[in-house]
C-alpha positions as CSV (number, residue, x, y, z in Angstrom):
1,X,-101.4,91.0,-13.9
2,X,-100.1,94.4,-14.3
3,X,-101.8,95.8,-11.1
4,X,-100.5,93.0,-9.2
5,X,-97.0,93.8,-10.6
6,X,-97.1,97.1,-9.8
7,X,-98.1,97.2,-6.4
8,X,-95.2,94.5,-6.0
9,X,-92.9,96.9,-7.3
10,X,-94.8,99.3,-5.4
11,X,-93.8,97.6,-2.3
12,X,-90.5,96.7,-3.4
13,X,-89.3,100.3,-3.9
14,X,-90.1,101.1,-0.6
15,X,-88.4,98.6,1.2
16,X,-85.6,99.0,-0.8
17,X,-85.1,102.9,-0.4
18,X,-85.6,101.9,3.6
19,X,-82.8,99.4,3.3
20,X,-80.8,102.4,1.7
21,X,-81.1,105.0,3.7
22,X,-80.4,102.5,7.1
23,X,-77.2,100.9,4.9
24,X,-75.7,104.9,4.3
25,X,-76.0,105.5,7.8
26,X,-74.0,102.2,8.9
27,X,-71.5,103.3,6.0
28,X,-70.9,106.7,7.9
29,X,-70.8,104.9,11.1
30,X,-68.5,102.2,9.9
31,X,-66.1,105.0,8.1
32,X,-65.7,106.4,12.0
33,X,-65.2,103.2,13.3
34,X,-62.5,102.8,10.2
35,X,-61.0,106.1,11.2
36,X,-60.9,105.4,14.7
37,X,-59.5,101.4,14.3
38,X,-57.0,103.2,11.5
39,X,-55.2,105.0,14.8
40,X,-54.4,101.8,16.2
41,X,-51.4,99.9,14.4
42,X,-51.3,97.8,17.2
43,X,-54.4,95.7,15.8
44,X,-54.4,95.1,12.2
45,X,-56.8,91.9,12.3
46,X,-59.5,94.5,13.6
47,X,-58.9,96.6,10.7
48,X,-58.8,93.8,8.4
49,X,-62.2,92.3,9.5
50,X,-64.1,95.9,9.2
51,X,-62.3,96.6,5.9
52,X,-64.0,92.9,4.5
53,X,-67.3,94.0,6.4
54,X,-67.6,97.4,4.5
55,X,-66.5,95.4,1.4
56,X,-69.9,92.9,2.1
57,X,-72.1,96.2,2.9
58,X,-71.1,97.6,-0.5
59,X,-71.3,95.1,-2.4
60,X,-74.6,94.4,-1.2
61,X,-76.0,97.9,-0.7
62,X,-74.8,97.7,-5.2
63,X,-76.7,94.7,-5.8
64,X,-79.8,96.2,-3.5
65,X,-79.6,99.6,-6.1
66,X,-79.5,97.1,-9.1
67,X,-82.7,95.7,-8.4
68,X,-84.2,99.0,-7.7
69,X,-82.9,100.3,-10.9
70,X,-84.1,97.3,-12.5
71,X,-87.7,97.5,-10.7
72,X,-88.2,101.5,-11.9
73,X,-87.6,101.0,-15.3
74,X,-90.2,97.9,-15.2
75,X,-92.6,100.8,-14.2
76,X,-91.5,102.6,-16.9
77,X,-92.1,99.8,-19.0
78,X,-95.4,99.2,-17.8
79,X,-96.7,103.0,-18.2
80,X,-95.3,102.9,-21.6
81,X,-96.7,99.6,-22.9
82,X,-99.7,100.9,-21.6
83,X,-100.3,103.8,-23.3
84,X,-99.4,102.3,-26.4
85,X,-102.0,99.5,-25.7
86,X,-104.5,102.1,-25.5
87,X,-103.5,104.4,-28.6
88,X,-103.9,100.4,-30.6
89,X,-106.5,100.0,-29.5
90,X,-108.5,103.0,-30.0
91,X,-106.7,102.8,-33.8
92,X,-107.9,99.3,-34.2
93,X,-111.7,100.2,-32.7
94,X,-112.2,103.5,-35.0
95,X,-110.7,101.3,-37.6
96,X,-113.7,99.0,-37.1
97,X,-116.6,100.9,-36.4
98,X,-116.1,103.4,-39.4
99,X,-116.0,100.4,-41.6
100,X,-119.5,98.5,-40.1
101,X,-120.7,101.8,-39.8
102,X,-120.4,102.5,-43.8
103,X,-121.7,99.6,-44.3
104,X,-124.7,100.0,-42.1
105,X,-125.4,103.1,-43.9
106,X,-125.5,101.6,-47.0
107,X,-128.2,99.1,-46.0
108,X,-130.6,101.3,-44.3
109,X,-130.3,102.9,-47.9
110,X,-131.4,99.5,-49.6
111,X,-134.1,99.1,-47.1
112,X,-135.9,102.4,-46.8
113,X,-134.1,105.5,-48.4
114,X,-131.2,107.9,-48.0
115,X,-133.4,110.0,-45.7
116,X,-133.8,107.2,-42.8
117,X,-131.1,107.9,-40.2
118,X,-128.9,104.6,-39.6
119,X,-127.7,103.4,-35.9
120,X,-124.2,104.0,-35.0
121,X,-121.9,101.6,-33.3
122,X,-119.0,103.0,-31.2
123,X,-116.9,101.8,-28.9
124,X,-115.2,102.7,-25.3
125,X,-112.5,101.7,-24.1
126,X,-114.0,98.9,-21.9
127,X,-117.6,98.3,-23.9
128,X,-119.4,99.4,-27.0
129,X,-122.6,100.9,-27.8
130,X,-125.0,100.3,-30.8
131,X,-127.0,103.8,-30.7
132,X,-130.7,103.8,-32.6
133,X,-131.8,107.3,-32.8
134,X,-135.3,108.9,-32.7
135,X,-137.1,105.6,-33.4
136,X,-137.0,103.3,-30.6
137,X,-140.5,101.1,-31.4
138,X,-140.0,97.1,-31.6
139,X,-140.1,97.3,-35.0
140,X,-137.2,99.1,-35.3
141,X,-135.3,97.6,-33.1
142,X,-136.0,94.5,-34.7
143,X,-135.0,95.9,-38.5
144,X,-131.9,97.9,-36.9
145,X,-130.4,94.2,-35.3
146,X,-131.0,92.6,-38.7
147,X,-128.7,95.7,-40.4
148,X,-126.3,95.0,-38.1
149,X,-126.0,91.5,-38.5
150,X,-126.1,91.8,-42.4
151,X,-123.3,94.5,-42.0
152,X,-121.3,92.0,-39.8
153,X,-121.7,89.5,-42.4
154,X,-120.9,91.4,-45.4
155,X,-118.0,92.8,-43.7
156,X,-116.5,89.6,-41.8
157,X,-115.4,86.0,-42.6
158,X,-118.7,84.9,-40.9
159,X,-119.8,82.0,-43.2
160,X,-123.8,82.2,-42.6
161,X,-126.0,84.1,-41.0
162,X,-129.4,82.6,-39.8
163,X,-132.0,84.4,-38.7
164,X,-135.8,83.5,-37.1
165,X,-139.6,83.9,-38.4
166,X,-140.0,86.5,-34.6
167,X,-137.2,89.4,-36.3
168,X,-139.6,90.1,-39.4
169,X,-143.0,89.8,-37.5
170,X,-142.9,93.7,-36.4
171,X,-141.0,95.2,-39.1
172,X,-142.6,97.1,-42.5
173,X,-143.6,94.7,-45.0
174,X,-141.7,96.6,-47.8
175,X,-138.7,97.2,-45.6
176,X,-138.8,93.2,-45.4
177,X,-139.1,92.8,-48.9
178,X,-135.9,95.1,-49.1
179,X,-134.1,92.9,-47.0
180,X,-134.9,89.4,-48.9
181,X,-133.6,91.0,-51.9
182,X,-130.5,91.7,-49.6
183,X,-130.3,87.8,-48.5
184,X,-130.6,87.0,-52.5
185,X,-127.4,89.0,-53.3
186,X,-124.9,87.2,-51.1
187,X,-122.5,84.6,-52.1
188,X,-122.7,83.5,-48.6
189,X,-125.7,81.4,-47.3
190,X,-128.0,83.1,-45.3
191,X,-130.8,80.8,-43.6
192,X,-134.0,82.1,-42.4
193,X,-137.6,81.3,-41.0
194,X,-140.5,83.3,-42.5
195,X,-144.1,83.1,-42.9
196,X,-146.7,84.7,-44.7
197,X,-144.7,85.5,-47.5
198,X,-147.0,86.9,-50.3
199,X,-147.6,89.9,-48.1
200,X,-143.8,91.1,-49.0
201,X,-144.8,90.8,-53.2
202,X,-144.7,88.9,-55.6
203,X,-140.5,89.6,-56.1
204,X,-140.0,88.9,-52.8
205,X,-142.0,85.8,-52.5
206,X,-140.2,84.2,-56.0
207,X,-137.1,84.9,-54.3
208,X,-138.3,83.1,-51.3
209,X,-139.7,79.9,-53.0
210,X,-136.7,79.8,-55.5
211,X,-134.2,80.1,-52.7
212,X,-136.0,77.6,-50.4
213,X,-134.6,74.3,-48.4
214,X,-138.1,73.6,-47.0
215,X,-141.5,74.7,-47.1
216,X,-144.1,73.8,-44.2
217,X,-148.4,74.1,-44.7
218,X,-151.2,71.7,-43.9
219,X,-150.4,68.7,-45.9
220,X,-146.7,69.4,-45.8
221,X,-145.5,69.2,-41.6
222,X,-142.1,69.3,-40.2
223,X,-142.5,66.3,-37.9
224,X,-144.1,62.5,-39.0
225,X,-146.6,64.0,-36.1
226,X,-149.1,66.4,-36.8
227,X,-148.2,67.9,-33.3
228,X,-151.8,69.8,-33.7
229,X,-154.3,67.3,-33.3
């Protein structure tokens, strides 16, 4: 919307400066003809009738200015809206990743230890960017979305967070220990789909079983079915 107004103004500007310069040189014609008509008492109507013409001219050439005048400040506007848009913006962006950020911290350090360097999220002005250092292997990239969803939920009004069996296949069984205790200490609900869960200890796995809506084995399916057979 405001690249379409602008070039309209754009466009508007210079037909209206066109319109100006041809209406100043009618003016200085018309103030000849004046001068010229004004040597000839002999026909007032004549002089009449240009007088009213220059009178129209004017008045319109004024109203033409107006809406130029009007038109340049709305570009004024625009440039000025803009750049506070951007300075808001860039407030309101810092504003948000220094707080996940802080908070992403902080969960690393429940997971693994103060020494384990913690993703950064940052943001541009048109797209963001949530930056794993050193460590790039599956596993991390699995544990380093996890953070950031816990940090988004710790942080935000989300109301649960749900997360699949496939995140914790790759990652350290003591980081994913770390992060059940995590799920545990929330107010809000957090649902999730795990397996194998005396490999993460026996904490881990009490949690698990205490905090559980459903648990699946041989004699206890999901389905009526036994989808196996």
């Amino acid at each position: 919307l405001r690249k379409i107004l602008t070039e309209e103004i754009n466009e508007k500007e210079s037909e209206l400066e066109k319109q100006l310069s041809t209406i100043e040189k009618e003016i200085v014609l018309i103030d000849q003809q004046i001068s010229e008509l004004s040597n000839n008492i002999k026909k007032p109507n004549a002089i009449i009738t240009r007088v009213r013409k220059i009178s129209d001219r004017l008045k319109e050439a004024q109203l033409e200015n107006s809406q130029y005048e009007k038109n340049t400040k709305i570009k004024d506007d625009l440039r000025t809206i803009k750049s506070d848009l951007n300075v808001e913006r860039e407030r309101i962006t810092s504003f948000i990743s220094n707080i996940v950020n802080d908070k992403i911290r902080k969960i690393i350090t429940l997971i693994y230890s103060e020494h384990r360097k913690s993703p950064n999220l940052s943001f541009s002005s048109s797209n963001y960017n949530y930056e794993i250092y050193e460590d790039t292997g599956t596993g991390k990239a699995f544990s380093n979305l996890l953070v950031f969803d816990l940090a988004l939920f710790q942080t935000s009004k989300l109301p649960f967070l749900i997360h699949d069996s496939l995140l914790f296949k790759n990652i350290e069984n003591n980081a994913v220990a770390n992060i059940i205790g995590i799920y545990a200490s929330e107010n809000k609900q957090s649902f999730i789909a795990i397996d194998e869960i005396s490999k993460y200890g026996k904490e881990a796995s009490d949690k698990l079983i205490k905090n559980k809506a459903i648990q699946l084995n041989d004699q206890h399916v999901l389905y009526t079915k036994d989808w196996r057979d």
